[in-house]
N, C-alpha and C positions, 0 to 999 in steps of 0.2 A: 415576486416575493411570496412565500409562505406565511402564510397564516394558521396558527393548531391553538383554536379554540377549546378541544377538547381532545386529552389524551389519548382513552379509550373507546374505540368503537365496535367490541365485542365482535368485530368483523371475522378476528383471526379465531376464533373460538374452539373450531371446528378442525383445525388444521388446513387453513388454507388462506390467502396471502392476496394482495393484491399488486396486479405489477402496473407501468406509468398509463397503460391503456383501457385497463379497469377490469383485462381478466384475467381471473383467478389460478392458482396455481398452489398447489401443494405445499407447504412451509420447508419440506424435507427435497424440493427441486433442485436441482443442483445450480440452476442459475441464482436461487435466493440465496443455497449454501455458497456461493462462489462471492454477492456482495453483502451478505452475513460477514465473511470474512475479513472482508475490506473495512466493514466497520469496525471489528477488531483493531485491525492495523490500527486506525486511525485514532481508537481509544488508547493504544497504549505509546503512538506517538503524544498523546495529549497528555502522558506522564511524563513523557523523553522533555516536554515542555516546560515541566517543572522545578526542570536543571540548566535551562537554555536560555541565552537572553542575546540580543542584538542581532546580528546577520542570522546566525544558527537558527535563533526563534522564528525571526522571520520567513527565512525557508519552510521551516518546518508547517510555521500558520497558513501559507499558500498551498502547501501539500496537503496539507488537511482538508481546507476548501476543495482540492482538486481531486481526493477520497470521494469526496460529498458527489461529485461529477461523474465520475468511477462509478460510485455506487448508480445514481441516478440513469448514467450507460445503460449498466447490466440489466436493470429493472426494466430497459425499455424493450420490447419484442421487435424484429422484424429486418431486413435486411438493409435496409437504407440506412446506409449510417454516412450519407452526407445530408441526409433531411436537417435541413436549415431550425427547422421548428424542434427539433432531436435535442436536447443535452451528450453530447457525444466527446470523449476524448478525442482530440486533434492530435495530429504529427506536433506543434508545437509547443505541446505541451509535453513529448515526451525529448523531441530536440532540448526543450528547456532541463530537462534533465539531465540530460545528455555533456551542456554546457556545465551545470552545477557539478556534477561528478569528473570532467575536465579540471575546472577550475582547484577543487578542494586537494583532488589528488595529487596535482601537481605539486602542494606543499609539503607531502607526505616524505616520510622515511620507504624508501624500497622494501617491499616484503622479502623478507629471507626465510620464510615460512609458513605454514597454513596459522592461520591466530584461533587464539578462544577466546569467545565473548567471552567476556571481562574487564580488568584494570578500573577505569571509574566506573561509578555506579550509571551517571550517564551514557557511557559505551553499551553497559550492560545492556541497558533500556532498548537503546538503538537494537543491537543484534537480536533482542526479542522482534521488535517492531518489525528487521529484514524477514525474520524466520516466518512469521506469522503471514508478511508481506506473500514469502515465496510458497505458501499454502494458497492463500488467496488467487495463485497462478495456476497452481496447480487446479484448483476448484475451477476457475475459467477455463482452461483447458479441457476440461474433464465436462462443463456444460456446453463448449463447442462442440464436441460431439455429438450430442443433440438438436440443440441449437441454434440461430445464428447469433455469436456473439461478436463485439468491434474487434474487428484484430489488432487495431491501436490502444486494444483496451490493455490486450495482454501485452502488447509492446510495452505499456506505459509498466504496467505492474512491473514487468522482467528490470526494467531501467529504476525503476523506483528500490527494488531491493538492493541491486547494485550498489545505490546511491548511499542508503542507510547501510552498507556495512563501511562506504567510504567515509561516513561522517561518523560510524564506528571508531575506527580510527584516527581520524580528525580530532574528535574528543579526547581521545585517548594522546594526550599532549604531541599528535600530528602526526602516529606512529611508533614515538618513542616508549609509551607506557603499554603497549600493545602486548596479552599475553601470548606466547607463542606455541607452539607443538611442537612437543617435542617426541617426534613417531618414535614408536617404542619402547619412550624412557620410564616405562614402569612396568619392563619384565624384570 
């Protein structure tokens, strides 16, 4: 368990951070930019929360928990990413997603089109949360190249976006309130 007795510790002052092994690194590194992002995500799923109650919520409150994990991944250096002692995203955690975006879609309307975020204000929410999501990927990617970062990490994030455009839709009375594109239609 965590304990923060005390907010600030003028540590970051200077521009530089600290990751789960206690060395330092620049605030503008791109594995901080990458679970910087994730915290994003995760803040503006906790609006998407706002609008959600029963299964939806409860999805969503696991994935948030499992953000926190993500985030804690990214922060950790080094290549062992079955280290037992690790916080490390698992395959089944992104299998579980896997199953969630199975499940939801299956009730869905067929797309007969690219959609725009929009219809409920909840959908809206969602499609922020994917887009922000599919930055957070990109940022992981972009610190693998330096780095070594979990490859289930980025697996999870790719599946997790997926998922939040599928419950985009979901939301969106199961596809049927779904805005659609229409290529073109405003030459």
């Amino acid at each position: 368990m965590v304990k923060l007795t005390k907010i600030y510790t003028r540590g970051g002052d200077k521009g530089e951070t600290s990751l789960v092994d206690g060395s330092r690194v620049r605030k503008d590194d791109p594995r901080i930019a990458a679970y910087g992002t994730v915290d994003e995500a995760n803040a503006v799923i906790g609006i998407v929360r706002l609008h959600t109650e029963g299964d939806i919520d409860a999805l969503l409150a696991r994935i948030q928990n499992e953000l926190f994990d993500l985030g804690a991944d990214l922060a950790t250096p080094g290549e062992n990413f079955d280290d037992p002692q690790a916080l490390r995203i698992l395959p089944a955690q992104t299998a579980r997603l896997e199953a969630d975006i199975d499940r939801l879609n299956a009730e869905l309307a067929p797309l007969t089109s690219f959609i725009l975020p929009g219809g409920a204000a909840v959908a809206a929410y969602l499609h922020l949360a994917r887009t922000v999501t599919r930055r957070a990927e990109r940022l992981m990617v972009t610190a693998a190249a330096e780095v070594a970062i979990n490859p289930e990490a980025i697996k999870y994030c790719n599946r997790l976006s997926d998922l939040l455009f599928v419950l985009g839709r979901y939301v969106n009375d199961k596809g049927m309130g779904d805005v659609l594109w229409t290529p073109g239609g405003t030459r």
